[in-house]
ROLOPA-64683 format. One record per residue: z, y, x of N, C-alpha, C in turn. Coordinates in pm, whole numbers, plus 32768, in hexadecimal, padded with zeros to 4 digits. Layout:
! ROLOPA-64683
ZYXZYXZYX...
This chain:
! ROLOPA-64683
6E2A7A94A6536E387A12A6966E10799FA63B6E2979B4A5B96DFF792EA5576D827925A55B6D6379E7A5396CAA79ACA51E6C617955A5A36CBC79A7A6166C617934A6A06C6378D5A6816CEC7869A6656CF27809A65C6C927791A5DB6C8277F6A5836C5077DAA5516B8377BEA54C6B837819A5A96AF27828A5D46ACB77A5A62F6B2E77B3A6746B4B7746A6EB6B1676B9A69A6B6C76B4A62B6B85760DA5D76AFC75FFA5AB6AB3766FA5856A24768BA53469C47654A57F69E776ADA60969877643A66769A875F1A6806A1B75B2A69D69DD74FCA6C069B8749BA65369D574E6A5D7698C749EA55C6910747BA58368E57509A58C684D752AA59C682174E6A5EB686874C0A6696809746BA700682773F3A6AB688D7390A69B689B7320A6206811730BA5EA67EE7367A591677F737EA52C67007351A54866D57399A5DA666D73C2A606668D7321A64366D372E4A6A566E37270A6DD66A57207A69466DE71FCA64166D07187A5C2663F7189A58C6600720FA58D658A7208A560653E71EAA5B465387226A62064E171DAA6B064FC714AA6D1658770F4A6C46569706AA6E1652D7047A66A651B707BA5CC65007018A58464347054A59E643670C3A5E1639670CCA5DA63687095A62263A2705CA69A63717030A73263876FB7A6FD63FE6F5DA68F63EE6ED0A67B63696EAEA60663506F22A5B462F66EF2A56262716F05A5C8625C6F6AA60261DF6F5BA65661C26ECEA69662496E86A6F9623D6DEFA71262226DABA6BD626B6DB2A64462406D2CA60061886D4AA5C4612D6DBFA5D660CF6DBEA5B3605F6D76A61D60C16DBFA69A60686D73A72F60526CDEA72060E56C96A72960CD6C31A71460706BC9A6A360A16C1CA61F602A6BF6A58A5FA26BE4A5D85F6B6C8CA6085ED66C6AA6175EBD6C21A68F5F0E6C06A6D35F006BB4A75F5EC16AFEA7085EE86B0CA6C65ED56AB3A64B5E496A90A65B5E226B24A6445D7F6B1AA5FE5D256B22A68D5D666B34A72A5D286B3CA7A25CC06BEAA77F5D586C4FA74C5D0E6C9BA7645D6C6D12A7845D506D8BA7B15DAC6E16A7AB5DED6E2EA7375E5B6E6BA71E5E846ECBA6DB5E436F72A6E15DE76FA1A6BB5DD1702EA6C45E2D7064A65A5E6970A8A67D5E837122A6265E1171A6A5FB5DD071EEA6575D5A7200A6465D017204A6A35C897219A6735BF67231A6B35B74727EA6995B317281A6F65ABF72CAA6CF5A69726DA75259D37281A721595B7260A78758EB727CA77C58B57293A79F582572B5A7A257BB7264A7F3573D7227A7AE56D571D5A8045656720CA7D95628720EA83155897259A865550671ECA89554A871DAA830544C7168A82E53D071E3A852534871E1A8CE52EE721CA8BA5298721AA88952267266A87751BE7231A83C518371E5A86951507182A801512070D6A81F50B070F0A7E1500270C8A82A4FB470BBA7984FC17019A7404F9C7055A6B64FA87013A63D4F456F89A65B4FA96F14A6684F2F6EA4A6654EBF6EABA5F54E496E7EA6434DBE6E74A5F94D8E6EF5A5C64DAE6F6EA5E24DA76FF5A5C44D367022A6404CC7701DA5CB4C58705DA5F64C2270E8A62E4C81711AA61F4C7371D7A6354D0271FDA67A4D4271ADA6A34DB271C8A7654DFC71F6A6D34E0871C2A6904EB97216A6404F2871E2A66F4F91721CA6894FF77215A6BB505F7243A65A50FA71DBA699517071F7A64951DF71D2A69C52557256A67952BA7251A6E853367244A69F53B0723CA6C2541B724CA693546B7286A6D354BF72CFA677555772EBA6BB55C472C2A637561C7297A66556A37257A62B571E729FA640576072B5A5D157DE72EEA5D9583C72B8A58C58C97297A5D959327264A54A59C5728DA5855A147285A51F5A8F729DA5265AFC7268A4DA5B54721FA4FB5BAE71D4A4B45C4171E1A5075CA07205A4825CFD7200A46E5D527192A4345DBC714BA4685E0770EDA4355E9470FFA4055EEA70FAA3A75F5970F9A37E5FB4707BA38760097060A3AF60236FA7A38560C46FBDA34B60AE6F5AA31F61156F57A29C617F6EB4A2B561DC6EB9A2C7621D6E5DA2E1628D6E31A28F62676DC7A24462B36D65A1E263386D44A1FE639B6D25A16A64126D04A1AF64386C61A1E063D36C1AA1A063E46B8FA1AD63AB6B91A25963A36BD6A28663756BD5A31B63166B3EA34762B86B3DA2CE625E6AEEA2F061D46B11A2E661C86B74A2B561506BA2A27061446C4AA2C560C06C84A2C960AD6D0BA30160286D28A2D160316D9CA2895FCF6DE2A2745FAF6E37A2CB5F2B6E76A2D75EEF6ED7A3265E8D6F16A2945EA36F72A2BA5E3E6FF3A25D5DE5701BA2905D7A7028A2AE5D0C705DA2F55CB370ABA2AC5C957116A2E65C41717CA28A5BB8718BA2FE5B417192A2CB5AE171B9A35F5A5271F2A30D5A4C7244A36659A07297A340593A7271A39F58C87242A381587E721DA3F857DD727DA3C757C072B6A441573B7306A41656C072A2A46656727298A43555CF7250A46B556D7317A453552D731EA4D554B97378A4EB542C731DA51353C97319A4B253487306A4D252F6734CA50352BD7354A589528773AEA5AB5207739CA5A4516B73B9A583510A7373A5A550A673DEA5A950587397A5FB4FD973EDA6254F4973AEA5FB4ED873F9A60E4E6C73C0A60D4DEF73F5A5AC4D8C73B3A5CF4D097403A5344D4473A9A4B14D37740EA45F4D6973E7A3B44CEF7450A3794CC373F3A3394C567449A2F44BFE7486A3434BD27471A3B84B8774C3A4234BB47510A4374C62752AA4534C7A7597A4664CD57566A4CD4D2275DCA51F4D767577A5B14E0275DCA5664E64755EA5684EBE758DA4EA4F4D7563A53C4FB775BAA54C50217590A583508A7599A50550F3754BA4EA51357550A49551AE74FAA49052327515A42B52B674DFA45052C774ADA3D453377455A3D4535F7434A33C53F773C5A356544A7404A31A54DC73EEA34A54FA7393A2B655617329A2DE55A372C7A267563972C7A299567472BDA24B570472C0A25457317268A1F757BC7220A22C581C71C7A21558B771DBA20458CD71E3A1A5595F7200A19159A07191A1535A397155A1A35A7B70C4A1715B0570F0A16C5B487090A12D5BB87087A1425BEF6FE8A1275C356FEAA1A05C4D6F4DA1AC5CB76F15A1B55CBF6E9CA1565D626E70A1925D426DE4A1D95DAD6DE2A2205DA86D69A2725E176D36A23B5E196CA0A2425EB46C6FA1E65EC16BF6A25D5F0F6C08A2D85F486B60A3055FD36B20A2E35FA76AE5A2C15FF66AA3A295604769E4A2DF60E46A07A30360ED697FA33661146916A2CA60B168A1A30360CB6806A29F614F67CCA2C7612C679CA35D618A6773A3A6617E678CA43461D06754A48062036745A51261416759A561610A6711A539609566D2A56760106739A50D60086757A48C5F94678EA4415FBC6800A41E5F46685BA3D75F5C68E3A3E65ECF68DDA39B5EED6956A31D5E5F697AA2BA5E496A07A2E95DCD6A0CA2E35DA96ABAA31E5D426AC1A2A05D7B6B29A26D5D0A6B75A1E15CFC6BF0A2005C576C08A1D15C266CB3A1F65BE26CBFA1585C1E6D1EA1065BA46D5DA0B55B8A6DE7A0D05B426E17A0AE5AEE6E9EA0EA5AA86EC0A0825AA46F1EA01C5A4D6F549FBD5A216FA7A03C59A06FC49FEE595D703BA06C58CF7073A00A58D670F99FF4586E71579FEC57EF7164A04F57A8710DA042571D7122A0BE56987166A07C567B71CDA0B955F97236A05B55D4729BA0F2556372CEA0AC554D7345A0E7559173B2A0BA55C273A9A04356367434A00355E2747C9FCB555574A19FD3550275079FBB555275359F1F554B74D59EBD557D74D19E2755DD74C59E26563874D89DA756E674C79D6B56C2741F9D77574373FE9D92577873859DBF576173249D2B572272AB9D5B570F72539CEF571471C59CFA570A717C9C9C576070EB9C9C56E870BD9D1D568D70BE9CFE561770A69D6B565670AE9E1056AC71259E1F56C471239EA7573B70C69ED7576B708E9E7B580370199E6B57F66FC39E8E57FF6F669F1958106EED9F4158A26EB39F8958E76E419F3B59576E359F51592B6DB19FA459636DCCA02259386D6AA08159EF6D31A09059C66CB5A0F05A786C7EA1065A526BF0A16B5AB06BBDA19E5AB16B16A1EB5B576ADAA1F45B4F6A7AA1F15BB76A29A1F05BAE69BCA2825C1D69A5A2D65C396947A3445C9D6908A33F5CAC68B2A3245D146851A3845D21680BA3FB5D8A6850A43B5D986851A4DA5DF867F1A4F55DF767B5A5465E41673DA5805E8C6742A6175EDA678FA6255F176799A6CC5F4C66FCA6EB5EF866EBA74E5F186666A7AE5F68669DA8205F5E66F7A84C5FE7671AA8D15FDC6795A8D0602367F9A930600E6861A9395FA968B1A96F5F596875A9B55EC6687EA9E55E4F684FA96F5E53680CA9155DF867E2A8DF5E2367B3A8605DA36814A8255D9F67E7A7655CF167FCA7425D0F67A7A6C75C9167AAA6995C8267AEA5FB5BFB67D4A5D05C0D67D6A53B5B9567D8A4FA5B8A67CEA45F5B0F67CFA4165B3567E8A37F5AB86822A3215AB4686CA2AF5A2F68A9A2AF5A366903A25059E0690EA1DB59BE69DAA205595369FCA1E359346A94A1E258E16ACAA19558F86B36A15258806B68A0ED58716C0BA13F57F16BF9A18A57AF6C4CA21257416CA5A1CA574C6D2AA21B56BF6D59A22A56866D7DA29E56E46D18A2F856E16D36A3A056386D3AA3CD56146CA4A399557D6C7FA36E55136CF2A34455416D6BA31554C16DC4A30D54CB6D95A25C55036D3EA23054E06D09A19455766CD2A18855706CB5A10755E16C89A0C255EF6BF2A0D8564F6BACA11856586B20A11F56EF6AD5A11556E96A7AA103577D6A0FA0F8575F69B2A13757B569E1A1C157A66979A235582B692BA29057EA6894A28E58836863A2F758BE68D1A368593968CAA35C594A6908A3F859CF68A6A45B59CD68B7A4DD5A226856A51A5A6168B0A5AE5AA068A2A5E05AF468F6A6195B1368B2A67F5B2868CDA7065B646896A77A5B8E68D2A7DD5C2F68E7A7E25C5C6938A89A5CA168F8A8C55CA8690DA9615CBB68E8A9BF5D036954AA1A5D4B696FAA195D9B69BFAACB5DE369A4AB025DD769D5AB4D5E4369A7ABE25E7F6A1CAC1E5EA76A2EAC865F086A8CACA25EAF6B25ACD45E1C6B10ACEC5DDC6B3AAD3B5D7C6B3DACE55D3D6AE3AC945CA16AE7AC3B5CC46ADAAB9E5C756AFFAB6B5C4F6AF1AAD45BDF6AE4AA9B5BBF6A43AA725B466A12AA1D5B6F6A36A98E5B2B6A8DA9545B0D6A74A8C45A796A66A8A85A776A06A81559EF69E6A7F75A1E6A01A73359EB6A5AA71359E96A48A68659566A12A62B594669AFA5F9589669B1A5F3589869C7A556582769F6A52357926A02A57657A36A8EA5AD583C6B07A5B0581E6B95A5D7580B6BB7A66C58296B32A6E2582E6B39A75358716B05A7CB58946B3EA82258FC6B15A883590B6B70A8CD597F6B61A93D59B46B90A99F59E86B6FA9DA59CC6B8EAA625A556B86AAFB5A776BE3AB375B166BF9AB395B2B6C61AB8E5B7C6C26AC1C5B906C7CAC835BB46C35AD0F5C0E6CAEACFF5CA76CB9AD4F5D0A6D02AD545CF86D3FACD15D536CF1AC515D596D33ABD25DC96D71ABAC5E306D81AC165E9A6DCFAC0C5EBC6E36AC565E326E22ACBF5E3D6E9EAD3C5E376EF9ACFC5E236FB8AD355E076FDDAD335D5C7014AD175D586FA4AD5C5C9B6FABAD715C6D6F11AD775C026F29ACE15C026E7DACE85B806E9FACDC5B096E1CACB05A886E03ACB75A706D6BAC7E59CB6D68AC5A59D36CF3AC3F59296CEEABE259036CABAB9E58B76C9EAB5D58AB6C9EAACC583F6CC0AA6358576C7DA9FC57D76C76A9D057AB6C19A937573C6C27A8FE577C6C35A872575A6CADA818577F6CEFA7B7572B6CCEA72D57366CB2A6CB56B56CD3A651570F6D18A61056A26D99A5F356FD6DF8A57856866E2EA50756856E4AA4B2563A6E74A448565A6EB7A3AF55F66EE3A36C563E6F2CA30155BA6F17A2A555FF6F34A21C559C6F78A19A55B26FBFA141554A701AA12A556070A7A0E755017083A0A9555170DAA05F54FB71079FB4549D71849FD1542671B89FA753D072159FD953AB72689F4253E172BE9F4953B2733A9EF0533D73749EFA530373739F7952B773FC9F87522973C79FF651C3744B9FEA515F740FA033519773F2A0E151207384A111513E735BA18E509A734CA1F1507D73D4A22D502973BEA28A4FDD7344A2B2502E72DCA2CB4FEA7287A33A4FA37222A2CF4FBF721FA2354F8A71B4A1EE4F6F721FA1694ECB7210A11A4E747268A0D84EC57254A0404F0E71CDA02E4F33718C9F7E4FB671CF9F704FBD719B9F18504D71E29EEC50CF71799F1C512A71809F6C519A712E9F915215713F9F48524B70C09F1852BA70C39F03533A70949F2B5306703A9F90538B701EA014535C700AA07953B3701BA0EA53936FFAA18853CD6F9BA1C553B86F53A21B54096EFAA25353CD6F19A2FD543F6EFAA36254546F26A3C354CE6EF4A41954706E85A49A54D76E09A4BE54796E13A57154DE6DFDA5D554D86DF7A64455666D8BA688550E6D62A6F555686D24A74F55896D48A7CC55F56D7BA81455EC6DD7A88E562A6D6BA8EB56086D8CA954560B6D14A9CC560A6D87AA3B56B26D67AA7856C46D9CAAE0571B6D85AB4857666DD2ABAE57C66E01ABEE57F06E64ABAF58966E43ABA858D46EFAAB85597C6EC3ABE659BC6F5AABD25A066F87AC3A5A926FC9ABCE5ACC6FC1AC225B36701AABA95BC5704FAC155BD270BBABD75C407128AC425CB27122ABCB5D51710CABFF5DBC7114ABA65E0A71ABABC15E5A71E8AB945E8C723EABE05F13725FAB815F70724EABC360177268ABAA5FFB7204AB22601A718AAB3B602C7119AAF45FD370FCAA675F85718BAA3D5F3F718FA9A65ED871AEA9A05EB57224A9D55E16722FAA1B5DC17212AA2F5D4871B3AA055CEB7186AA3C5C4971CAA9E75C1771A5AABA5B6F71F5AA975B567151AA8E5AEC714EAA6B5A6470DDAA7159E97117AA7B59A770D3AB04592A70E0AAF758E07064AB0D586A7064AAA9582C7005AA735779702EAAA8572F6FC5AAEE56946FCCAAED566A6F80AAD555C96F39AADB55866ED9AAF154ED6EE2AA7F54F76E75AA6954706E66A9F8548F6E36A98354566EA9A92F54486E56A88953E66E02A85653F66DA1A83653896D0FA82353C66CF6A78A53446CA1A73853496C49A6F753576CF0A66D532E6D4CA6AC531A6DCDA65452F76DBEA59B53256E16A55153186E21A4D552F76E6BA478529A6EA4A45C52596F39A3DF52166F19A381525C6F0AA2FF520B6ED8A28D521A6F17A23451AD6F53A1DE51B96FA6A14C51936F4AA0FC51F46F61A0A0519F6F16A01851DC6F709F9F514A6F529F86512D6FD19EED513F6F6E9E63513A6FDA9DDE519D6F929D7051606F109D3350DF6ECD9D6C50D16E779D3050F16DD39D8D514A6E129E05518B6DAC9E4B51016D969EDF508A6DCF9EDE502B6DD59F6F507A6DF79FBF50846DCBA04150C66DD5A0BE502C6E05A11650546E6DA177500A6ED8A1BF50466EDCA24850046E8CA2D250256E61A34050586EC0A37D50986F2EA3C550676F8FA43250D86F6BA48750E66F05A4E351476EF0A52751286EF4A5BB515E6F55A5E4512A6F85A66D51356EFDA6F151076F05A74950DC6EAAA7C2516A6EC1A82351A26E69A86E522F6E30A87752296EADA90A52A26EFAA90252B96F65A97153306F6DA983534C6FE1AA1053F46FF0AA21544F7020A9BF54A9702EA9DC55167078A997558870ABA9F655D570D4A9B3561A713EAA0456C07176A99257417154A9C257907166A93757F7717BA994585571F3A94E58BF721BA993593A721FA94B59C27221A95D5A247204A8D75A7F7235A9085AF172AAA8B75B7972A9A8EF5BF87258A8815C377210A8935C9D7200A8055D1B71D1A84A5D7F71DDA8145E1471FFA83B5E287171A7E35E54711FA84E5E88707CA87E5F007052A8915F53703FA8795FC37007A8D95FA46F8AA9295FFB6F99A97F5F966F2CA9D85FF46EBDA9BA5FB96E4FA9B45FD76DD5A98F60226D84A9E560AC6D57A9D360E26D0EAA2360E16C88AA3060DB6C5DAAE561046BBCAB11615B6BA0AABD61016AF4AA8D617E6A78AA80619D6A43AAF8
């Protein structure tokens, strides 16, 4: 009879236990919603996506050469929550793969061929509250960008990062501006950036510039939609030979702007697909070999096509 009783006492420790840890996981998850609600953006916990560019021929490419892409990435987030309950970190870890696909005569010869670059980061995000009214958002991101062909070297090391200060004017609307050190550009740059959202019970304007914008219509439904225009880009370090250019390369740069409609399915509150189409414009493919020559091959502006699953909590009405 004791040991029952005693088993008995064990478990309601145990439900106690388990209790306490679920409100404090379900309160730190809120206070992250709300943080990045901050920044007019999701909380992912994680993700994956994939985007599919076809073959485009190569502007000013005399012999129909062509170049395609496919895109792959995956990111994971950790967040970390301070005791001064003003401040929140997020940890972000993400791999992103680039596939070059290209076709065409090379050497008089009709030559099909691939050549993959990869990106590996890890990122912290630091927001931080000033006051009632302001709010600092810091990202640094070391990140490994190469083709990998070779052992890893200082060459493939670019520590990218941006800084914002955001200004909430009501609960519908904030705005902000700062500083970025990008390779969104296809190249290395330090550029203004400025920030602006807008929602309502039903829509969501975000505009982050220069990386883009968005609207979504029913952003808490189940099933929402909306528009966006995207710039994303990268640069790698290049080890190894590359088909589409005869010299020797030692980095790539690689920058698009996607302009579309996309759609997005939620399912049991965390769930969400995205699907993403339209056209890539304002395209980007540049080699440059070790004495700093830049080598054009930036394909002619075509569809795209990008699909995503990543586990969300869905964001709650003020």
């Amino acid at each position: 009879m004791d040991q029952r009783i005693e088993v008995i006492e064990q478990f309601h420790q145990f439900k106690e236990i388990k209790m306490h840890i679920d409100l404090k996981f379900k309160t730190t998850i809120l206070f992250f919603l709300v943080s990045f609600n901050i920044l007019a953006q999701d909380f992912e916990l994680f993700k994956v996506q994939s985007a599919y560019y076809p073959n485009q021929t190569i502007e000013d490419s005399e012999t129909g050469r062509e170049v395609g892409f496919w895109e792959w990435n995956a990111q994971l987030a950790i967040p970390q929550r301070l005791k001064n309950e003003k401040t929140v970190l997020i940890h972000q870890l993400s791999y992103t793969n680039l596939r070059a696909d290209v076709e065409g005569t090379f050497a008089n010869d009709e030559t099909e061929a691939s050549k993959d670059f990869h990106a590996i980061s890890y990122s912290l995000n630091w927001i931080q509250t000033l006051s009632p009214k302001w709010n600092l958002a810091v990202n640094l991101s070391p990140t490994f960008a190469s083709d990998f062909d070779q052992s890893l070297s200082t060459d493939d090391f670019f520590f990218l990062g941006n800084a914002l200060a955001i200004k909430t004017v009501s609960t519908k609307f904030k705005y902000g501006f700062g500083l970025a050190y990008t390779t969104s550009f296809g190249r290395q740059l330090v550029i203004p950036m400025g920030m602006l959202s807008y929602h309502t019970n039903n829509m969501a304007l975000d505009i982050i510039l220069p990386n883009g914008l968005s609207v979504v219509f029913n952003k808490d439904k189940a099933f929402h939609y909306g528009f966006q225009a995207r710039l994303n880009g990268g640069f790698f370090n290049n080890t190894s030979d590359i088909q589409i250019v005869n010299d020797e390369i030692d980095r790539v740069g690689y920058a698009r702007l996607n302009i579309g409609p996309k759609i997005g399915f939620r399912f049991n509150e965390t769930i969400k697909i995205n699907l993403e189409g339209g056209m890539a414009i304002a395209r980007r493919l540049d080699f440059v070999d070790p004495e700093g020559e830049t080598f054009d091959r930036t394909p002619e502006n075509g569809p795209f096509f990008k699909v995503g699953l990543s586990l969300s909590p869905k964001r709650k009405n003020k």
